[in-house]
C-alpha positions in Angstrom: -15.5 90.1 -43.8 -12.5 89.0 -43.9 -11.4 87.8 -40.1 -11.5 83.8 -39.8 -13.0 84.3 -36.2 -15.5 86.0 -37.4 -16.5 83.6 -40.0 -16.9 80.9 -37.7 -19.0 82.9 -35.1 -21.1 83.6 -38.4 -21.2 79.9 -39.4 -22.1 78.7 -36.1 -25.2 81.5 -35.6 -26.1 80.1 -39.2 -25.9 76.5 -38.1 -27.9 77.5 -34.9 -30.4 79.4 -36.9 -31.4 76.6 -38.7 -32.8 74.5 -35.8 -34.1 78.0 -33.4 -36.4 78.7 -36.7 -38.8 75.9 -35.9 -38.2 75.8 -31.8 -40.9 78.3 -31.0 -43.8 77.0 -33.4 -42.6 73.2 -32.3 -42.5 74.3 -28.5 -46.2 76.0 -28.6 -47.7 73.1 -30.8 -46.2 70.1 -28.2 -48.2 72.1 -25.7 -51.5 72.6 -27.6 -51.2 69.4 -28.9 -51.5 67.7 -25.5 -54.4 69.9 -25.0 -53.5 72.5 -22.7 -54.2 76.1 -24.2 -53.0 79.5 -24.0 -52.7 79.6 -19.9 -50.4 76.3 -19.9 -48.2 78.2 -23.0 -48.4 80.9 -20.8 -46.9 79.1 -18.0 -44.4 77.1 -20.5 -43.0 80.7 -21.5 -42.2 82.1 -18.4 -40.6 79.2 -17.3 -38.4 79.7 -19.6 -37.9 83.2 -19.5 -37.4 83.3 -15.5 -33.8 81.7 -15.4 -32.6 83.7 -18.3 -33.7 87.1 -15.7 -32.4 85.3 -12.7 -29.2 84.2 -14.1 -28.2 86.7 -16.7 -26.2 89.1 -13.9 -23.9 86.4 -12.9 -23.4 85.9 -16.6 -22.5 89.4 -17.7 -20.1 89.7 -14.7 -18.1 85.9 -16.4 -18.9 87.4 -19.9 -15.8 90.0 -18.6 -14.0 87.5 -16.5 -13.5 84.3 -18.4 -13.1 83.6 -21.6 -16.3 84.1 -24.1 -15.9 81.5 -26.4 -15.7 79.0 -23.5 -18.9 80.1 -22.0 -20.6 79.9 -25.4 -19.7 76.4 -25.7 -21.1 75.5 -22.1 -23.9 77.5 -23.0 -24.8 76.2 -26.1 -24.0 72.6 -24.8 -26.4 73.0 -21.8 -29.1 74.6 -24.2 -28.8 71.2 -26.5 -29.1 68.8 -23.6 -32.8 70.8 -22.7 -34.0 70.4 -26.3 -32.6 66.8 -26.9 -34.5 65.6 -23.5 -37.3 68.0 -24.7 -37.5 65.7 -28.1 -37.6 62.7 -26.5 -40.7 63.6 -24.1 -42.8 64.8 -26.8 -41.8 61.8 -29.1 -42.8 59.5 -25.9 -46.2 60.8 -25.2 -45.1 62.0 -22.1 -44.7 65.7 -22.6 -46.8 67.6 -19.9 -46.9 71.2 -18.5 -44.4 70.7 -16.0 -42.1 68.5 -17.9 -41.8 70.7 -20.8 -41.8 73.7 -18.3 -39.0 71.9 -16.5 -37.4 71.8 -19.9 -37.7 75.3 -20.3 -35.9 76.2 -17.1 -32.6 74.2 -18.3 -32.8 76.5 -21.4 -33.7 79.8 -20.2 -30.9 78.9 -18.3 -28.2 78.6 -20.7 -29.7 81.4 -22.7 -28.4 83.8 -20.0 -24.7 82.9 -20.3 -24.7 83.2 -23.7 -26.4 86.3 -24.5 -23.7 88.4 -22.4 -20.9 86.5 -24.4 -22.4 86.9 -27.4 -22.6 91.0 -26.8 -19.0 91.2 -26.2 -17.6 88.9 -28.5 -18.6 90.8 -31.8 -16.7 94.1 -30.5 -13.8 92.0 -29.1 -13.0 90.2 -32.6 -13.9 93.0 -35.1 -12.4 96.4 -35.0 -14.7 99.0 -34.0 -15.2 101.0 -37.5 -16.5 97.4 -39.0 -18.9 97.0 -36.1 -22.4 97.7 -38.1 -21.4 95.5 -40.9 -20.5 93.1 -38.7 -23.7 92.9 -37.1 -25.4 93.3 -40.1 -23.7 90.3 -41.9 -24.2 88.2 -38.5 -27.4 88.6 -38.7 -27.7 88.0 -42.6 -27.4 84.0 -42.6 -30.1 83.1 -40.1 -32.5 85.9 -41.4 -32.1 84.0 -44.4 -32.6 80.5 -42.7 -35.4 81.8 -41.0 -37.4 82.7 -43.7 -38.0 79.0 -44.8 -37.6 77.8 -41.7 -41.2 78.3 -39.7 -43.0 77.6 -43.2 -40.5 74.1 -43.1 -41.1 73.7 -38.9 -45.5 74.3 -39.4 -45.1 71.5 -42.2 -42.9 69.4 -40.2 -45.5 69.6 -37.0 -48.5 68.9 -38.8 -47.2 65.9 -40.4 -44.4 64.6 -38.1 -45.3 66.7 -34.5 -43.4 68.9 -32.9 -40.6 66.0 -31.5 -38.0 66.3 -34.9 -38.3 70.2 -35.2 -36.9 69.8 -31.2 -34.7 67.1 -32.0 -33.0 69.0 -34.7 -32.7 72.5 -32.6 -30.9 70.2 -30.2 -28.5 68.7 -32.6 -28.1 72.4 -34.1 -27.1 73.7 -30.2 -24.4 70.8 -30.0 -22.4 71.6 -33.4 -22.3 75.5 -32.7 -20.9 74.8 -29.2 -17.9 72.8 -31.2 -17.9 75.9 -33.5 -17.4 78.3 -31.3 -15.0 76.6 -28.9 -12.7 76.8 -31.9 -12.8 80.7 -31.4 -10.7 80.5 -28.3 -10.4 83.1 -27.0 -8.2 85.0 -24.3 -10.0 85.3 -20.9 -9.4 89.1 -19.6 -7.2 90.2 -17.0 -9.0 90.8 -13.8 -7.6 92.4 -10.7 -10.5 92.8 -8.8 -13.6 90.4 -7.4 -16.6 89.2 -9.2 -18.8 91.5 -6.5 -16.4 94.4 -7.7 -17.1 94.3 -10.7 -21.1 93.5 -10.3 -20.6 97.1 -8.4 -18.8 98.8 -11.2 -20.9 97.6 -13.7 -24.7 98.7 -12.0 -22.7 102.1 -11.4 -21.7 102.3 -15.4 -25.7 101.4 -16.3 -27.5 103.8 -13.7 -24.6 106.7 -14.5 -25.7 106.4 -18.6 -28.9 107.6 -19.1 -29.8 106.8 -22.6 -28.7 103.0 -21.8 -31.8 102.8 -18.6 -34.1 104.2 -20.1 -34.2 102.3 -23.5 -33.6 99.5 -21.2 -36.9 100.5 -19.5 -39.1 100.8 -22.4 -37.5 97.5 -23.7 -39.1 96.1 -20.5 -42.9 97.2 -21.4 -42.3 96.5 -25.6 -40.6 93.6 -25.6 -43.0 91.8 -22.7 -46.3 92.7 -24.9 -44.7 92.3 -28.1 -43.4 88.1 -27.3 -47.2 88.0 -25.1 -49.0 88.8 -27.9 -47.3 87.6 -30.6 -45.6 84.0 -29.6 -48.4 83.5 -27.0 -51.5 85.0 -28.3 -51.0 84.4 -31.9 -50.9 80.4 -32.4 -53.7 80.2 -30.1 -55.8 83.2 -32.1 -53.9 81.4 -35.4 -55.9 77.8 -34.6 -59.4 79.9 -34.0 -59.3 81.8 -37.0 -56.8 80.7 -39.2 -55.5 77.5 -40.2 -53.6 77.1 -37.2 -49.7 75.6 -37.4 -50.2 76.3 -41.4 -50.8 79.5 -41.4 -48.9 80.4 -38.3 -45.6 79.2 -40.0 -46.8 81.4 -43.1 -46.9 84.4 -40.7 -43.5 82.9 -38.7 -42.1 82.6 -41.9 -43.4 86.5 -43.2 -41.8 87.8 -39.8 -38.4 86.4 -40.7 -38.7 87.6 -44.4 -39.0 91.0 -42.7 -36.1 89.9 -40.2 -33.8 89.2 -43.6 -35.0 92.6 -45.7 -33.9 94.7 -42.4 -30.9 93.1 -42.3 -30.0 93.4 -46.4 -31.2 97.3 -45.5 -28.6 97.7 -42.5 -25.5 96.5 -44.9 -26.3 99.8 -47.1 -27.7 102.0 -44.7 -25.4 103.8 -41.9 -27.7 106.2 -39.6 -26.0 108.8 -37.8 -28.3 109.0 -34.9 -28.2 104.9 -34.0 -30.1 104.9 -31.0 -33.1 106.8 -32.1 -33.2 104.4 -34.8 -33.3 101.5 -32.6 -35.7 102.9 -30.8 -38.0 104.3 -33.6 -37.6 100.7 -35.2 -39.5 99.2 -32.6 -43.2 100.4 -33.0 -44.0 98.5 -35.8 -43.8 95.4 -33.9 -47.6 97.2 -33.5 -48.9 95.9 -36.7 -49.5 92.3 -36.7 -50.6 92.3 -33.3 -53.1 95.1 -34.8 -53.6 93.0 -38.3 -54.7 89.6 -35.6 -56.3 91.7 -33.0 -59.1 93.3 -35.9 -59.1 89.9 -37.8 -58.1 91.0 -41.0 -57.4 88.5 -43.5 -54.2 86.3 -43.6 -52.9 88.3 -46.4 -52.9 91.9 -44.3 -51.7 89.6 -41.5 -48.6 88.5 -43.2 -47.6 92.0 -44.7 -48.1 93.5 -41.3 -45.7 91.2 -40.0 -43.1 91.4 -42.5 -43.0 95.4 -41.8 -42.5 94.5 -38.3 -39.8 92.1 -39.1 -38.0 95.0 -41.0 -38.5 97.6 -37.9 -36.8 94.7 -35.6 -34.3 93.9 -37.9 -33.1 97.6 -38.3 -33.5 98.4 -34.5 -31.2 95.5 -33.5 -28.2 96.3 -35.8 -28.5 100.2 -34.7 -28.6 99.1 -31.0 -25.7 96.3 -31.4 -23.8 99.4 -32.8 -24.7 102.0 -30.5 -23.9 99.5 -27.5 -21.0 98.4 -29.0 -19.3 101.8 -29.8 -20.1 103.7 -26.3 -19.6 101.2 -24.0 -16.1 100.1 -23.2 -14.9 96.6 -24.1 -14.4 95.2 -20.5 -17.7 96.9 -19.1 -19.5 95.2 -22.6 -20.6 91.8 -20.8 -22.5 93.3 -17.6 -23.9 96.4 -19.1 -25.3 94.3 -21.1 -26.6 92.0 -19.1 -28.3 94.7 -16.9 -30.0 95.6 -20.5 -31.0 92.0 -21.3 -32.3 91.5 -17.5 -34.4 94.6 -17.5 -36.1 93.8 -21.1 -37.0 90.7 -20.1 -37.9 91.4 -15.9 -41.7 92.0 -17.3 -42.0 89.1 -19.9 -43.0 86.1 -17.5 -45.9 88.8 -15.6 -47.0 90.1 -19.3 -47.4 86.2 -20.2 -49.0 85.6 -17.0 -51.2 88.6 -17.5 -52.0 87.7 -20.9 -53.4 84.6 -20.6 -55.1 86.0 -17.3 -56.7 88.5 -19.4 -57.7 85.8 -22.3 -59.5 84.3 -19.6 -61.5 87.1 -19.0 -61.7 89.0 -22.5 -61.5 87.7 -25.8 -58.0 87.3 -27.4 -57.8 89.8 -30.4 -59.4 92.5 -27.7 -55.8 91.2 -25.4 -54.1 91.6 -28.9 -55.4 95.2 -29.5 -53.9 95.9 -25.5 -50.5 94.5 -26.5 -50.4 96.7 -29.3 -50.9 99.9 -27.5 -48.2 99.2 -25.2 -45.5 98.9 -27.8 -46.6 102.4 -29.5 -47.1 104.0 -25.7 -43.1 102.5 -25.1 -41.4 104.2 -28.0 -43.3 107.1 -27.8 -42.1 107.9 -24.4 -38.6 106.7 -25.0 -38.2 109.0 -27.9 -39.3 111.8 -25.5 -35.7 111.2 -23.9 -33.1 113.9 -24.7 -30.0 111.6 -25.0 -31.4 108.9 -27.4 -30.9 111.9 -29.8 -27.0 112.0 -28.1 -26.0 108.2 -29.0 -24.6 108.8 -32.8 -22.6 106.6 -34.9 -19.0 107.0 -33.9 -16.1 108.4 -36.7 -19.1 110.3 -38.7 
């Protein structure tokens, strides 16, 4: 496309990309590797996900109040101080639950005053009949990265350790943050206070059915997808498999997946976007399946491409639909309530999850997880207005 703001929000996600490919595999490796097991991950991951719910309101209401690309530098700034200090524990020897929790915090942190920006700044410099090839194409880039990029991160920890994956997702964070300072911006015209518009904005969400209730179901699927996936599956991935090896095969099959959905987005234009969305999330189902009955790696890593598709495909569809029926300056906190709800059950479905790995073996918790995301879009698509949130213009 041909908008220069849009080029460099593209170039900076790209840049971004490159490092957030091997964070996750480098983040559950620096805490196996100083022996703690799927409970301390557990406790690593909600640690991180707890600021991101906590803070992501106040974010949503800035996101329409100040300028976007000023919060995404400050937030991508914060998020490369976290992973630089991160680095450096690990590479001393001194990386322990709490520190790399406290780590975590800082993160989660910064995560939740970018993800509002982000939402609105798509729709606010692309006109709103490019929206799904917009999305599409932003997404492109790092789907691409990504699909080297756990194979590279699983080779990097097992001969290097997990420090210089972190190291580099730090260094990434701090060159995107000068990227997108350069979008600058206009901050919106407010004539009313923040509390106002927190008001307004739970009033827009509660009065738009289709938005809760996917919201709702994003709550249950998305906390049992990431609990047994990125929790569950490097710790099932070093009992059965090869461990970082094999896992960065499957990281690296997910994102395959990731970049197929994404090349299947930029031809394909569904009509009925949020049924899509929602229908593209129950084969998230498979891999936790394919681990949880301990099929070989190859079933394994096909399961987990189709799920990478689904996601991929859902995403784009949702970006749009959110994009096209909410209005620009409600964009930031609608969204926000969205983000907060899908992830208000991910640090209890951790928690539970390694509870429950205590108690029961791990591919029976991975079977559990898998039920939940079919039960979640099941009942979602049992909603009457998913089918009511079509593509705009068609």
């Amino acid at each position: 496309m041909r908008i220069a703001a849009f080029r460099r929000f593209v170039t900076a996600s790209l840049i971004s990309a490159t490092g957030s490919a091997m964070a996750p595999l480098a983040l559950a490796y620096a805490v196996i590797g100083e022996g703690g097991g799927a409970g301390d991950l557990g406790v690593v991951l909600a640690t991180n996900t707890v600021p991101t719910i906590v803070f992501l309101v106040m974010g949503g209401v800035l996101a329409d109040r100040m300028s976007r690309s000023r919060m995404l530098f400050l937030g991508n700034l914060l998020a490369a101080a976290a992973q630089g200090s991160l680095a450096v524990i690990v590479a001393l020897g001194q990386a322990t639950t709490t520190s790399v929790a406290v780590c975590g915090f800082v993160s989660g942190t910064a995560v939740a005053f970018t993800v509002p920006a982000n939402q609105g700044t798509v729709a606010q410099i692309v006109p709103a009949e490019h929206l799904q090839q917009a999305n599409a194409v932003l997404r492109l880039p790092g789907n691409a990265v990504k699909v080297l990029g756990p194979a590279v991160g699983g080779i990097v920890v097992a001969v290097s350790g997990p420090a210089w994956a972190l190291a580099w997702d730090a260094l990434t964070f701090a060159v995107a943050a000068v990227l997108l300072l350069g979008l600058r911006l206009d901050a919106p015209v407010t004539v009313t206070g923040a509390l106002a518009d927190l008001r307004e904005g739970w009033t827009g969400f509660w009065s738009r059915t289709w938005l809760w209730t996917y919201t709702a179901a994003g709550s249950v699927l998305v906390a049992a997808w990431l609990a047994g996936f990125q929790l569950l599956g490097p710790v099932v991935a070093a009992q059965r498999y090869a461990g970082a090896r094999d896992w960065g095969l499957v990281q690296g099959a997910f994102a395959a997946g990731l970049l197929a959905g994404t090349l299947v987005c930029l031809r394909w234009r569904p009509y009925r976007l949020l049924a899509v969305a929602v229908a593209g999330g129950a084969p998230l189902a498979a891999p936790l399946l394919a681990m949880g009955w301990g099929l070989p790696l190859p079933w394994v890593l096909l399961a987990t491409l189709l799920a990478g598709i689904g996601l991929d495909v859902a995403i784009v569809a949702w970006a749009t639909a959110f994009q096209q029926h909410v209005p620009q300056g409600e964009l930031g906190r609608l969204g926000a309530f969205n983000s907060v709800g899908e992830r208000l059950a991910i640090p209890l479905g951790y928690l539970l999850t390694a509870l429950a790995a205590g108690l029961w073996d791990n591919r029976t918790v991975l079977v559990a997880c898998a039920g939940l995301v079919v039960a979640a879009v099941v009942l979602n698509l049992c909603v009457r207005d998913v089918y009511r949130i079509n593509a705009t213009g068609k």
